[in-house]
C-alpha positions as CSV (number, residue, x, y, z in Angstrom):
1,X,3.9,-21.9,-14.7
2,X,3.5,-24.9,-12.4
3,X,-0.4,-25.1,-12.5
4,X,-3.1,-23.8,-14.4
5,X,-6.9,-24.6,-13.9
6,X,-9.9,-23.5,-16.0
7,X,-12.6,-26.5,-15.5
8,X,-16.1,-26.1,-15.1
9,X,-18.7,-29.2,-13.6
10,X,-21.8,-28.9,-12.7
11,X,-23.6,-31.0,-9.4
12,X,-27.1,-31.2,-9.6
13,X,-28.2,-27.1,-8.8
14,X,-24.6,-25.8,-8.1
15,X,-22.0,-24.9,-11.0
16,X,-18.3,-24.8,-10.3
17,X,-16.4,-22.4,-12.2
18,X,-12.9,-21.4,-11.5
19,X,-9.9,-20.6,-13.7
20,X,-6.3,-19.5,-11.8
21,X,-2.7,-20.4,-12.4
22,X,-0.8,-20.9,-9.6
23,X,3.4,-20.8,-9.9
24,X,5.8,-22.7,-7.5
25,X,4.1,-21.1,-4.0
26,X,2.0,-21.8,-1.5
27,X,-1.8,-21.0,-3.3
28,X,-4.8,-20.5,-1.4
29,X,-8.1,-21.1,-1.9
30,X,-10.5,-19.3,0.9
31,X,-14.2,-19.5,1.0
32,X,-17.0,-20.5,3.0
33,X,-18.3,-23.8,3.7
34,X,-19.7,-25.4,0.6
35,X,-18.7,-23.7,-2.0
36,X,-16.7,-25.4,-3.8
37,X,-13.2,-25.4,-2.4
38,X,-13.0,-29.4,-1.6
39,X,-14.6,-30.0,-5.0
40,X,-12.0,-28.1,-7.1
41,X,-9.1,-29.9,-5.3
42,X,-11.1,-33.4,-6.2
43,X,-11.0,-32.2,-9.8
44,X,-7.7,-31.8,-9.8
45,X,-6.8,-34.6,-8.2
46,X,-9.0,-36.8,-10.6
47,X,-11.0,-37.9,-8.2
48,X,-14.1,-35.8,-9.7
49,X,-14.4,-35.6,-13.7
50,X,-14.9,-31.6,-14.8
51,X,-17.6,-31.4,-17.3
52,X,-15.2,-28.8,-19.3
53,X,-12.1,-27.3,-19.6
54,X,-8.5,-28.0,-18.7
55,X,-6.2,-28.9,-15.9
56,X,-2.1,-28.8,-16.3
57,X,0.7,-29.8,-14.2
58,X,4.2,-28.5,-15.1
59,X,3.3,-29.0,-18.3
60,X,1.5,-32.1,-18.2
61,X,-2.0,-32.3,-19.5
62,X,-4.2,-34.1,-16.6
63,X,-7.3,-33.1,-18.4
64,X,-8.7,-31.7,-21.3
65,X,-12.0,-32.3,-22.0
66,X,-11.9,-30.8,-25.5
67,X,-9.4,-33.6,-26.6
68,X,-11.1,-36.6,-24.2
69,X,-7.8,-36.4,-22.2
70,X,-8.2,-37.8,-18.4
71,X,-5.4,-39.2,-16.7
72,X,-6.3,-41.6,-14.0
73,X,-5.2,-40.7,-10.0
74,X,-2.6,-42.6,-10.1
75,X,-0.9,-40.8,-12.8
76,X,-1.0,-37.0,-12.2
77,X,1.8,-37.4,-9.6
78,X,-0.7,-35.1,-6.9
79,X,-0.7,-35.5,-3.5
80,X,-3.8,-34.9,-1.7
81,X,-4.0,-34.5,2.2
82,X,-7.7,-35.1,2.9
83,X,-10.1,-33.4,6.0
84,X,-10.2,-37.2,7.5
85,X,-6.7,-38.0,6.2
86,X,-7.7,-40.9,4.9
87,X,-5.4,-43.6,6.2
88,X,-6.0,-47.0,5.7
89,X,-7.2,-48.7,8.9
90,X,-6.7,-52.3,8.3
91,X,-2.7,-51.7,7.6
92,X,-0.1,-50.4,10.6
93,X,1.8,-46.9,10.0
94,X,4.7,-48.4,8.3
95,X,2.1,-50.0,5.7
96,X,0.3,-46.7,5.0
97,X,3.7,-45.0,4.7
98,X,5.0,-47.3,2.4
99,X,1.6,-47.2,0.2
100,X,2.9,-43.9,-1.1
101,X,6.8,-45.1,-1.1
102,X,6.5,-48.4,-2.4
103,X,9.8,-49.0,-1.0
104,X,10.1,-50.1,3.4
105,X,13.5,-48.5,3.6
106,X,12.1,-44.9,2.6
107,X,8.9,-45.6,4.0
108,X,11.2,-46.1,8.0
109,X,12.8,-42.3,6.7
110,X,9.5,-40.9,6.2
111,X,8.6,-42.5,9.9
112,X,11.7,-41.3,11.2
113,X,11.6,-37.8,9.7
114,X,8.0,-36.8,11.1
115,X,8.6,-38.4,14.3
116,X,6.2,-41.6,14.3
117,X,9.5,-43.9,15.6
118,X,7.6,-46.4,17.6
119,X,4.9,-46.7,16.2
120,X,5.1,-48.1,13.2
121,X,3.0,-51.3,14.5
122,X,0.3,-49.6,15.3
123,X,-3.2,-49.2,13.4
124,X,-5.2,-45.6,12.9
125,X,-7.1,-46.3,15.3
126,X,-4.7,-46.7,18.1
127,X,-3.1,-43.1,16.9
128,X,-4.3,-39.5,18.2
129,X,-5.5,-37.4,15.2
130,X,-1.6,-35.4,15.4
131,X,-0.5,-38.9,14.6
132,X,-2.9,-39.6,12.0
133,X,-1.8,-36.6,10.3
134,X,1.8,-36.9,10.7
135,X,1.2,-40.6,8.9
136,X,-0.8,-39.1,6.4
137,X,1.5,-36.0,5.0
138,X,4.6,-39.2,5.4
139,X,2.4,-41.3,2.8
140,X,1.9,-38.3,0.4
141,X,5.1,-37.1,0.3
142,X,6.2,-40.5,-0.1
143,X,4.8,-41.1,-3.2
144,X,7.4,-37.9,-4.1
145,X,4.3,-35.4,-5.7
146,X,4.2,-32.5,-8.3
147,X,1.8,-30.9,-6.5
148,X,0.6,-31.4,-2.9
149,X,-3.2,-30.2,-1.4
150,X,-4.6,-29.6,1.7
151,X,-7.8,-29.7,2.3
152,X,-8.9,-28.0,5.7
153,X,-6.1,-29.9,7.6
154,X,-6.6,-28.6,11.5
155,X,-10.9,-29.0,10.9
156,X,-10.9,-31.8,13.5
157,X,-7.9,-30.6,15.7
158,X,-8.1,-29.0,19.0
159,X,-6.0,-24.9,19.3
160,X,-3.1,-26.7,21.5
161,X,-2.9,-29.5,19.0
162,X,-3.5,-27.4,15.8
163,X,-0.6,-24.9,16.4
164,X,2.2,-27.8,17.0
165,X,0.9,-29.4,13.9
166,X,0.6,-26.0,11.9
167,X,4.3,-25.6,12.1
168,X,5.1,-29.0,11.3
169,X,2.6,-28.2,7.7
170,X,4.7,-24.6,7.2
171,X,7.9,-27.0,7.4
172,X,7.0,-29.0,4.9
173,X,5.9,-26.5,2.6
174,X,8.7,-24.5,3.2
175,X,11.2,-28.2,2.3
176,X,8.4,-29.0,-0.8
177,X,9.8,-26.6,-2.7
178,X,6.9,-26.8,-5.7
179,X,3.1,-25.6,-5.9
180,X,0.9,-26.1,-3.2
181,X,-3.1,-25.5,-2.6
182,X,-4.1,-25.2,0.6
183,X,-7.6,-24.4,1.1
184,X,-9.5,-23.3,4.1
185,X,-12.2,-21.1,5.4
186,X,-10.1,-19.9,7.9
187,X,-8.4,-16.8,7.7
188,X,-6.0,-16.8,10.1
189,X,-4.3,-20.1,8.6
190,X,-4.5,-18.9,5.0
191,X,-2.5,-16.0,5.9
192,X,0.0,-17.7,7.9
193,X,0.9,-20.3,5.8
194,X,0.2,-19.4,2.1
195,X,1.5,-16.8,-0.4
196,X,-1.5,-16.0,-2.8
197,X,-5.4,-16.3,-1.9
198,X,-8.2,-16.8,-4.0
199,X,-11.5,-15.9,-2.5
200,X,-14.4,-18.1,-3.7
201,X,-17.6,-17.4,-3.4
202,X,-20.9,-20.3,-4.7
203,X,-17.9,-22.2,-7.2
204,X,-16.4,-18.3,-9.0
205,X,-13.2,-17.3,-7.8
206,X,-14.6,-13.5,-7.2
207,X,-11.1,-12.4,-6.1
208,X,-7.4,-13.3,-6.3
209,X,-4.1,-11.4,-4.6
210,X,-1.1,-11.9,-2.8
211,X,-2.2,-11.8,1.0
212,X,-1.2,-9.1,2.3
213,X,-2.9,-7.0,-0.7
214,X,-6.0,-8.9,0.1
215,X,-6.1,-8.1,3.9
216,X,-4.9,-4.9,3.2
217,X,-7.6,-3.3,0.2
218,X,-10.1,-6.7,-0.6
219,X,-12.0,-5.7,-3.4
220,X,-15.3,-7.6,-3.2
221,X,-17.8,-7.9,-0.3
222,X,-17.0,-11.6,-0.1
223,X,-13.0,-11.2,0.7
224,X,-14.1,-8.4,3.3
225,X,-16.0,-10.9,5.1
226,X,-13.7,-13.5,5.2
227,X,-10.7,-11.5,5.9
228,X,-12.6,-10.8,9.2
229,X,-13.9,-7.3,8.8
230,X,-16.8,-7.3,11.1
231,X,-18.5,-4.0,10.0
232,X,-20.1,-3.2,7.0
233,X,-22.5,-0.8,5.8
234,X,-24.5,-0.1,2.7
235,X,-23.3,3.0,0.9
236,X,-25.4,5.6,-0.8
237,X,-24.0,9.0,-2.3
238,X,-25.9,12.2,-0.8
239,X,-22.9,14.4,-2.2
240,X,-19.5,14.2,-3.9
241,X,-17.1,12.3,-1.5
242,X,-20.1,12.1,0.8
243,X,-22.2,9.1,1.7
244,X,-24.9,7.8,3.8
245,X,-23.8,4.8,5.5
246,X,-27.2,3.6,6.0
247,X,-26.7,0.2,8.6
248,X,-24.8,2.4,10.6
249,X,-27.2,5.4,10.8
250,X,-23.6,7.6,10.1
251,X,-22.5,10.0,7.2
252,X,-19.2,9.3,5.8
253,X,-16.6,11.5,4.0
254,X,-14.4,9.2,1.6
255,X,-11.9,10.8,-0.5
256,X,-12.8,11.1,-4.1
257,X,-10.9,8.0,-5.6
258,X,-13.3,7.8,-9.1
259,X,-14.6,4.8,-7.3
260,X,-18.9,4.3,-7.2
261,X,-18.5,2.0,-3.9
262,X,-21.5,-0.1,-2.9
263,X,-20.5,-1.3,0.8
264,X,-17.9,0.1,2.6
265,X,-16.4,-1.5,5.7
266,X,-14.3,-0.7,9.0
267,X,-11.5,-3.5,10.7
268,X,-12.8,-3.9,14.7
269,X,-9.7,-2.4,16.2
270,X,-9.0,0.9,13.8
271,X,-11.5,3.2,15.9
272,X,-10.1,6.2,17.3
273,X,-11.8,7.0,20.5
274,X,-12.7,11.0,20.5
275,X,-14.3,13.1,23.1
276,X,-16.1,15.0,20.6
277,X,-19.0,14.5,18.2
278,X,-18.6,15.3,14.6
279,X,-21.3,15.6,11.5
280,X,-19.5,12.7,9.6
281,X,-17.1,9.8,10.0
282,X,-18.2,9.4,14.1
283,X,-20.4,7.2,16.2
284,X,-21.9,7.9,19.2
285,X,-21.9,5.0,21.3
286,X,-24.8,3.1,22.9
287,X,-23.2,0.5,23.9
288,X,-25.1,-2.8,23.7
289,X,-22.8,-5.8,24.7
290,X,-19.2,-6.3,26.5
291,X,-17.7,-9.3,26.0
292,X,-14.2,-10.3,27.8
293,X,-12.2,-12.2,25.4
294,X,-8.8,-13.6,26.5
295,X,-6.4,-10.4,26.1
296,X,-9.1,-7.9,24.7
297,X,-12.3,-6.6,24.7
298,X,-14.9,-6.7,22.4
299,X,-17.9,-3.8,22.7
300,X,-21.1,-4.2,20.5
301,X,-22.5,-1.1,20.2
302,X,-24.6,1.3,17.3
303,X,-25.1,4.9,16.7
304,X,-27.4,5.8,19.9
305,X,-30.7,6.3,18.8
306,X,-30.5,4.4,15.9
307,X,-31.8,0.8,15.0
308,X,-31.4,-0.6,11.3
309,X,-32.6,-3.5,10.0
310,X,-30.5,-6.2,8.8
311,X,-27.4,-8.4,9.6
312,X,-25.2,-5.0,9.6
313,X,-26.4,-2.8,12.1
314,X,-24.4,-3.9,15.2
315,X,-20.6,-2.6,15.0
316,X,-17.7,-4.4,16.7
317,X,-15.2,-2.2,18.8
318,X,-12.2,-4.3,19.8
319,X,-9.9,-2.6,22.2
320,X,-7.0,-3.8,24.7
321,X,-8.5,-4.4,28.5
322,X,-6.7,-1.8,29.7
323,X,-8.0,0.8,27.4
324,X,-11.3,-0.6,28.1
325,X,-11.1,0.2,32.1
326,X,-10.1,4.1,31.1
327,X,-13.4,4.6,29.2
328,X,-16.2,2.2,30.0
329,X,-17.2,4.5,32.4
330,X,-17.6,7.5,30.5
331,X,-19.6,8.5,27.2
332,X,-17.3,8.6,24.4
333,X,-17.5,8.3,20.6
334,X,-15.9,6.7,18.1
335,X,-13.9,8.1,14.9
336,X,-13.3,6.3,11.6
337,X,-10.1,7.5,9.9
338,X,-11.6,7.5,6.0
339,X,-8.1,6.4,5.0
340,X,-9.0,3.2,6.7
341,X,-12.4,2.6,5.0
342,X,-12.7,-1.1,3.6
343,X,-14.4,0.5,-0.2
344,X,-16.3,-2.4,-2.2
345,X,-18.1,-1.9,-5.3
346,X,-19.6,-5.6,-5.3
C-alpha cells in the first residue's frame, strides 16, 4: 500500500470526510467544484491540519491525530502541483527549479529535460502559463517526491495549449513510477490520464472504481452526472421489471436484476432511431433545440406532449451530422436498449 487516507476536518458549515487507499497508480479524485477535492490534497500535503484521523505514506506516518503526530511540509517528501502553480516570482526559472533540487547541476537537467533551455533567466512573469507549468512540475519533481498531486492542472489553460501539456503530465506519470492523485472536475481528463476514480460528492467519497467500471455501470447519481450522462429520470415501479420514468413522461422495461433503482439514466449517443412507436422503452420526439457542435449534433427534445417539471425533463440526442441530415426531416422516435440503462439506487 503506498497511501492510505481516513481524516476528517471540519470548515466552518462543511465537514470533509474521506477514507481511500490508493497503491502505486495514478488515483483520481472527481467531483464538482467545492467539494472538497483541493482541501483533501492540502491535508495531505500538510498544508491544512485534519481534525481526525490518519494519513500514511509508504509506511510513514504523516499524521495521526490520535497519537499528536504531524509532520511538517517539508517532511512528508509530497509533491504538490497547485491550480496557480505557485512559482516564486521574485527568483528566475533556474532558482525555482533548484528550490526543489537544492542542487544547480540537477536543477539545468530538470531545465533541460522539460524543455525550458533558454530560459532559465527569466522571471514567471515573463513565461506563458505552458511555461509556468513546465517550471513548476521541474521544481516538484526536483525535490525527488513519494507522492506527487495535481490539483486541476489545465483550469487556466486554453484546448490547443491543454492537450500539448496533457501529454507532457501523462509522461511524467507514466516515468514517476509511484502513487499519484490527480483531481479534477473534468471527466474527460480523469479518464485519460488516471487508473482509479473516486467520486466525491459535499467532502464523502460516495463512489470509488477503476475507470472504466465507473463509466461503464456508476452506481450513485453523483458518478452518473459526472461521467457525463446527460439524461436522467426518476424511477417509480408500476409492475415487476416495469417502471414509470416520470421526467421523461416514458414507461420502461428493465430486466429484473433484484435491484430497487431510484433514478435510472441513458448516455446521449446510445439511442436507436426506430420508425415505430412502442408502449415502453421509446420516445416520441418533439424536438425542441438543434445545436451544431463541431463533428456532431446535438437535439434537445422530450416525449411530445409531455412537459415535467424539474432539471430532467429535456433529453439529449447526440448523433453524427450525417445521420442528422437523413432524419431531421421526418418524424421519428427514439428506442432505449434497457441493457444500456444507467440503474442508480442513490
Amino acid at each position: 500500500m503506498a497511501l492510505y487516507v481516513d481524516i476528517e476536518k471540519k470548515c466552518g458549515d462543511f465537514c470533509l470526510k474521506v477514507k481511500f487507499e490508493a497503491e502505486r497508480e495514478v488515483f483520481a479524485i472527481l467531483g464538482a467544484s467545492g467539494c472538497g477535492k483541493s482541501l483533501t490534497l492540502k491535508c495531505i500535503a500538510g498544508i491544512e491540519r485534519p481534525d481526525k484521523g490518519v494519513i500514511r505514506l509508504d509506511g510513514r506516518v504523516l499524521f495521526d491525530a490520535e497519537k499528536h503526530i504531524n509532520l511538517p511540509t517539508r517532511k512528508r517528501r509530497v509533491g504538490y502541483l497547485f491550480q496557480d502553480y505557485a512559482l516564486f516570482p521574485n527568483m528566475t526559472v533556474l532558482q525555482n527549479v533548484m528550490c526543489g533540487t537544492g542542487d544547480k547541476e540537477e536543477a539545468e537537467k530538470l531545465v533541460e529535460r522539460f524543455c525550458l533551455t533558454g530560459k532559465e533567466h527569466l522571471y514567471p512573469a515573463q513565461l506563458s502559463g505552458g511555461q509556468k507549468q513546465r517550471v513548476a512540475i521541474a521544481r516538484m519533481l526536483g525535490a525527488k517526491p513519494d507522492l506527487i498531486m495535481l490539483d486541476e492542472p489545465f483550469s487556466a489553460l486554453d484546448n490547443h495549449l491543454k492537450t500539448r501539456l496533457e501529454r507532457e503530465i501523462m509522461e511524467t506519470l507514466d516515468s514517476f513510477g509511484k502513487t499519484a492523485l490527480f483531481v479534477s472536475h473534468d471527466r474527460n481528463e480523469v479518464y485519460r490520464l488516471t487508473d482509479r476514480i473516486a467520486v466525491m460528492e459535499e467532502g464523502r467519497i460516495v463512489e470509488l472504481q477503476p475507470k472504466k467500471e465507473l463509466f461503464q455501470n456508476p452506481r450513485t447519481l453523483s458518478g452518473t452526472l459526472l461521467t457525463g450522462c446527460k439524461n436522467i429520470t426518476r424511477l417509480e415501479r408500476s409492475l415487476p421489471g416495469e417502471f414509470w420514468a416520470g421526467d421523461w413522461g416514458i414507461r420502461l422495461r428493465i430486466p429484473d436484476t433484484g435491484q430497487s433503482p431510484s433514478y435510472a439514466g441513458f448516455r446521449a449517443h446510445y439511442f436507436q432511431v426506430t420508425d415505430r412507436m412502442e408502449d415502453a422503452n421509446v420516445f416520441d420526439c418533439e424536438v425542441l433545440r438543434v445545436i451544431e457542435d463541431t463533428f456532431s449534433v446535438i437535439v434537445l427534445f422530450r416525449q411530445r406532449g409531455y412537459e415535467a417539471a424539474g432539471e430532467f425533463g429535456v433529453l439529449t440526442y447526440e448523433l453524427p451530422k450525417e445521420k442528422w441530415e437523413q432524419i431531421k426531416d421526418v418524424g421519428f422516435y427514439l428506442k432505449i436498449p434497457a441493457g444500456q440503462l444507467i440503474l442508480m439506487e442513490k
